[in-house]
BAVEXTOR-515640 format. One record per atom (N, C-alpha, C): residue in three letters; x, y, z. Coordinates in steps of 0.02 Angstrom, whole numbers, plus 50000, padded with zeros to 5 digits. Layout:
# residues N
ALAXYZ ...
# end
This chain:
# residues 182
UNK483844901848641 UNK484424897848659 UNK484374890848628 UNK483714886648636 UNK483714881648598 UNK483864880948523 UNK483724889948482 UNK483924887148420 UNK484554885848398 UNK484894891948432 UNK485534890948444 UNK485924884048442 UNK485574879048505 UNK485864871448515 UNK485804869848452 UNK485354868048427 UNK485064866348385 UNK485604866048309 UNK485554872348294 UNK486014876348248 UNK486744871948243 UNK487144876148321 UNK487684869948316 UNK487754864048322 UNK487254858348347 UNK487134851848325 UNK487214849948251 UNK486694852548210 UNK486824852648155 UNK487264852648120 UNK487704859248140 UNK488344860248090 UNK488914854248116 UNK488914852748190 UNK489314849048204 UNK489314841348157 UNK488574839248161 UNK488254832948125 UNK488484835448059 UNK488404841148020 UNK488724840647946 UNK489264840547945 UNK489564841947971 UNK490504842947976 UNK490584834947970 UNK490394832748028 UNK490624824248045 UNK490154820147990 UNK489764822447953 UNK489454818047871 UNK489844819747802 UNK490324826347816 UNK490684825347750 UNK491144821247736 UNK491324819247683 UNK491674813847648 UNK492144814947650 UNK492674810047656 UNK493344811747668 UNK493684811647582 UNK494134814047589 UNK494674815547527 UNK494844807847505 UNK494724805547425 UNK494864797847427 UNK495584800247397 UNK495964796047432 UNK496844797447420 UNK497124792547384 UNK496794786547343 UNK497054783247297 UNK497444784447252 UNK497374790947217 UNK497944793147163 UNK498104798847186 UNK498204799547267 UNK498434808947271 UNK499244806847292 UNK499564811447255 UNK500164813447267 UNK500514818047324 UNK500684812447374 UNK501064820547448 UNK501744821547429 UNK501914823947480 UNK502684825147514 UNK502904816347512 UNK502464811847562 UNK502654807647594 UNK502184803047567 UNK501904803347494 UNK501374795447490 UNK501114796647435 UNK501204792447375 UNK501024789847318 UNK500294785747325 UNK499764786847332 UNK499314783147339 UNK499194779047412 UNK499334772647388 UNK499274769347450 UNK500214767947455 UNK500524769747434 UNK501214770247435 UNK501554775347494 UNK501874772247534 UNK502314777147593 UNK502894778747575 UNK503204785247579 UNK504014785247602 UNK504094780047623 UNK504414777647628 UNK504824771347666 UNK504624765447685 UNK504294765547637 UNK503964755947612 UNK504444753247588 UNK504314747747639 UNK504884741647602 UNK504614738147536 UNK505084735947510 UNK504744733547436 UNK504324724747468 UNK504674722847515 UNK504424716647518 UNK503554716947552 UNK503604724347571 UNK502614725147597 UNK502424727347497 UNK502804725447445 UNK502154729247409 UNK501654723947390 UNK501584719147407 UNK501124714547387 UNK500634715847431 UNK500964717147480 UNK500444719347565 UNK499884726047531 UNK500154730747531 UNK499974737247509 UNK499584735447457 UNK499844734147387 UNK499394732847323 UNK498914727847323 UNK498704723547384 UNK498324716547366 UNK497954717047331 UNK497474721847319 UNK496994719447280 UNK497094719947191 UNK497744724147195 UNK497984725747129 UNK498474718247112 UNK498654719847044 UNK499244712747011 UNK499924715047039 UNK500534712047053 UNK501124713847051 UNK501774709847006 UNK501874712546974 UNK502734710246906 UNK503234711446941 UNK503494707346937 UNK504354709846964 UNK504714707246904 UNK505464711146914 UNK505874708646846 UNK506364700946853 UNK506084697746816 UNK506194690246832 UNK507094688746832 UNK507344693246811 UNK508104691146771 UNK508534693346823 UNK508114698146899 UNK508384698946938 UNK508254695947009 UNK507624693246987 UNK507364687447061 UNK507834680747066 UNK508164677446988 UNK508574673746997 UNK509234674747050 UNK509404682447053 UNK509864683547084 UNK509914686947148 UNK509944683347179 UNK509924686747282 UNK509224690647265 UNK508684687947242 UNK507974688747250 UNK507824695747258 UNK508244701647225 UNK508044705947242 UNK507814709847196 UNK507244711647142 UNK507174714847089 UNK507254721447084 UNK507434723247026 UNK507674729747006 UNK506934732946995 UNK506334731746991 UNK505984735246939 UNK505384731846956 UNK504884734147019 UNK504264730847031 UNK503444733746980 UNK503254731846936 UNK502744735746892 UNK502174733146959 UNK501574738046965 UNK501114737547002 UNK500384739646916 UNK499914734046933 UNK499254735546890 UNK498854733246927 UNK498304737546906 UNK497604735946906 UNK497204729246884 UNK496844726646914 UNK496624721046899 UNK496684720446837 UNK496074724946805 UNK495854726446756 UNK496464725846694 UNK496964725246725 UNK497764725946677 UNK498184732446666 UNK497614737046674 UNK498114744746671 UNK498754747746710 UNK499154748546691 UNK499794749846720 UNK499734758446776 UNK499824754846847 UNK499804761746879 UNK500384765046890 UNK500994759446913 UNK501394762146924 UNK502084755346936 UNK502804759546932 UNK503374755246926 UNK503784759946975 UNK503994752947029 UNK504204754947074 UNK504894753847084 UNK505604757047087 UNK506284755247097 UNK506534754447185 UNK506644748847210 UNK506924746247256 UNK507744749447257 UNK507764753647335 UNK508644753947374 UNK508874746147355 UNK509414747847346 UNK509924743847342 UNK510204741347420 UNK509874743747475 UNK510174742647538 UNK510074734547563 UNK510024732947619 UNK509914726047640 UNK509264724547624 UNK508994728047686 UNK508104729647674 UNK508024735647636 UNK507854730947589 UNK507714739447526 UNK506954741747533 UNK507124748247532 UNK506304749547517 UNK506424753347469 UNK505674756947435 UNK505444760647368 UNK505844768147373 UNK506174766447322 UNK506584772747316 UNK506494779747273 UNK506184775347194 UNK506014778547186 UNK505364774047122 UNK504834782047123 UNK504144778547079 UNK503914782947031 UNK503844779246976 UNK503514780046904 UNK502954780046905 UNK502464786846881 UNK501814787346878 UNK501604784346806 UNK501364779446801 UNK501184775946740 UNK500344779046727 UNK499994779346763 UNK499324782046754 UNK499014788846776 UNK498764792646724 UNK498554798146706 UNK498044800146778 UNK497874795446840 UNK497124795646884 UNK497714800746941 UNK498234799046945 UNK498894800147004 UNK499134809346973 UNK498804811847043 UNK499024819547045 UNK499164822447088 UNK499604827547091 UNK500034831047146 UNK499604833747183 UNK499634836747247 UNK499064838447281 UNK498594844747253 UNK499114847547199 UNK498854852347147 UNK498884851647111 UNK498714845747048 UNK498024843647024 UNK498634843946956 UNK499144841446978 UNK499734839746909 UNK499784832746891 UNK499904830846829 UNK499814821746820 UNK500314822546751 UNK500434817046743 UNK500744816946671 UNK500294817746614 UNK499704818846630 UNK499284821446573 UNK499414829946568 UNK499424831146614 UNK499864841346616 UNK500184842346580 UNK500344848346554 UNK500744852546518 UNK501344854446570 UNK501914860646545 UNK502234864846585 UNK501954869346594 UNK501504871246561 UNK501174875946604 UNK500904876646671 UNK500544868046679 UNK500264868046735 UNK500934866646790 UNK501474862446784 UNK501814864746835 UNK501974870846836 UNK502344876446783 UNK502524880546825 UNK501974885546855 UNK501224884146827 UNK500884889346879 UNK500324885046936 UNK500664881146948 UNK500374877747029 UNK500994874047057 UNK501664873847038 UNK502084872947087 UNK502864879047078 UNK503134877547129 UNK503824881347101 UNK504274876647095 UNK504874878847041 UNK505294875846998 UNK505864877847034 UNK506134870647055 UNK506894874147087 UNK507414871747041 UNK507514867346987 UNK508024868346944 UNK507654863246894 UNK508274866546827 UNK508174862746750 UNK508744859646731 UNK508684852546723 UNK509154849346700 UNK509154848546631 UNK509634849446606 UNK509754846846533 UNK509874840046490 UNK509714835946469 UNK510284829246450 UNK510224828246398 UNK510384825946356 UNK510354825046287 UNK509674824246232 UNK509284820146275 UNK508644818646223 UNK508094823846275 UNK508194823246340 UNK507484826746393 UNK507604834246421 UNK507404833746457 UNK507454839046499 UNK506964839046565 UNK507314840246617 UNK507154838146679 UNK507084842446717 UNK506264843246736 UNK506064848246785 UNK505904845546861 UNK506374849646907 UNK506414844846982 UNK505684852347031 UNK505524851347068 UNK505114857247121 UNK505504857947172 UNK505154863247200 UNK505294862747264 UNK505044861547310 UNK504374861747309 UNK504054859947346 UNK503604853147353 UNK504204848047318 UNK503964840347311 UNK504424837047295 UNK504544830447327 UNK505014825347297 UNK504864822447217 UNK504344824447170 UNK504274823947111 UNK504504827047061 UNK504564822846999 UNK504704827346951 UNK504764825546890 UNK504864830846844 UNK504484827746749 UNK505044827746688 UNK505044825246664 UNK505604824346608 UNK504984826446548 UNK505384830146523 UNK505094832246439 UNK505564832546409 UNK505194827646329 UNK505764825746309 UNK505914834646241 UNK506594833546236 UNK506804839746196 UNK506304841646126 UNK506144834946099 UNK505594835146047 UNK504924839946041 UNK504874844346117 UNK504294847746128 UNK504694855646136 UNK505174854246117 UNK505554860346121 UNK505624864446051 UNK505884871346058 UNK505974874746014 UNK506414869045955 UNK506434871145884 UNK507074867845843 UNK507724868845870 UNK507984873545887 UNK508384876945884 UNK508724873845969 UNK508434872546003 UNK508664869446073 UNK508634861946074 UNK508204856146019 UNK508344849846016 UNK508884846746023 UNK509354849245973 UNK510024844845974 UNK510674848845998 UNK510564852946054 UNK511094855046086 UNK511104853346144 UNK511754848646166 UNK511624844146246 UNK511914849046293 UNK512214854046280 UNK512584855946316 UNK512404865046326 UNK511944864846300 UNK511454872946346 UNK511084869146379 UNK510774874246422 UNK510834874146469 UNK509984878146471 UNK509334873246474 UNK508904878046437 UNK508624876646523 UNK508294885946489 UNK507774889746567 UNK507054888746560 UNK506624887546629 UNK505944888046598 UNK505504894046558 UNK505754898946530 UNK505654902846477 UNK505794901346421 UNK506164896146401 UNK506264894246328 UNK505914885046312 UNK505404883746373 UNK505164878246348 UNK504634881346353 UNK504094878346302 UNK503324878846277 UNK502804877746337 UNK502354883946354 UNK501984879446382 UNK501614873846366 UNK501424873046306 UNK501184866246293 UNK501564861046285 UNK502084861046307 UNK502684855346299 UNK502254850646374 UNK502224842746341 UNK501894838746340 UNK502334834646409 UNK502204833746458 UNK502574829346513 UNK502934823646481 UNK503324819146468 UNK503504811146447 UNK503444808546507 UNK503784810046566 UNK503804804446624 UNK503784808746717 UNK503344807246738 UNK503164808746804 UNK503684805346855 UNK504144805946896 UNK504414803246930 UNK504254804347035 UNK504424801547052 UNK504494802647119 UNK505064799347166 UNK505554804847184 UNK506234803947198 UNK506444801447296 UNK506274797447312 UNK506374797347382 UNK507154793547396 UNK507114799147454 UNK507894795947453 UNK507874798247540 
# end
């Protein structure tokens, strides 16, 4: 019986010594890093302190409210650019993954291919637009623009098909990571 105690002491003591998940660059449902759904833009100085923060100057002149908050690393590296609601109290609406460290909880970054989204998330639609092409999930408020340049010849300069994820490459190269909160 004592080894028993013993036994589950132990496992209990290892359970409560493992390391927790560092969530600095993990991507949820609900949180960009140290970024929340529904952060106001005026906490991002709060949130980022120890990081730099840019705002766009040409719009602080006007009712102080910037269009376009860039967030870096001390160090100077660009992590991420954040777009402010337009509401009274605006918060982060929507965010630009600028650095390659920031991944979906399944292990997608703008360093990924299409391949890796479509075989670790599902694809609920493809947008078309003239120069990109825009892959939204479903099972995430994120999502990737590739630009047509990684596309077949033959699908580059037509704005108006209407292309499926069977006719883009899997090695077609991410351009821009987004995250859509609304």
């Amino acid at each position: 019986m004592r080894i028993v105690y013993c036994i589950v002491v132990c496992m209990v003591f290892i359970g409560a010594c493992e390391k927790e998940r560092d969530t600095t660059f993990l991507i949820t449902q609900n949180q960009v890093g140290k970024l929340e759904k529904g952060s106001l833009a005026r906490d991002v100085e709060l949130i980022f302190a120890t990081d730099s923060i840019a705002k766009d100057t040409t719009t602080l002149n006007f009712a102080n409210k910037a269009k376009r908050i860039k967030v870096f690393e001390k160090g100077g590296k660009h992590l991420l650019t954040l777009s402010p609601s337009s509401d009274s109290i605006p918060i982060i609406e929507n965010v630009r993954i600028e650095d390659s460290r920031y991944l979906t909880e399944k292990g997608v970054g703008i360093q990924s291919t299409f391949k890796d989204i479509k075989e670790k998330h599902k694809i609920k639609k493809i947008i078309t637009s003239m120069n990109n092409v825009l892959v939204l999930l479903k099972d995430s408020d994120a999502y990737f623009t590739i630009s047509k340049e990684e596309l077949p010849s033959s699908l580059r300069y037509a704005s108006s098909v209407n292309i499926e994820a069977v006719q883009i490459p899997d090695d077609a190269k991410i351009k821009y990571m987004m995250i859509g909160w609304d």
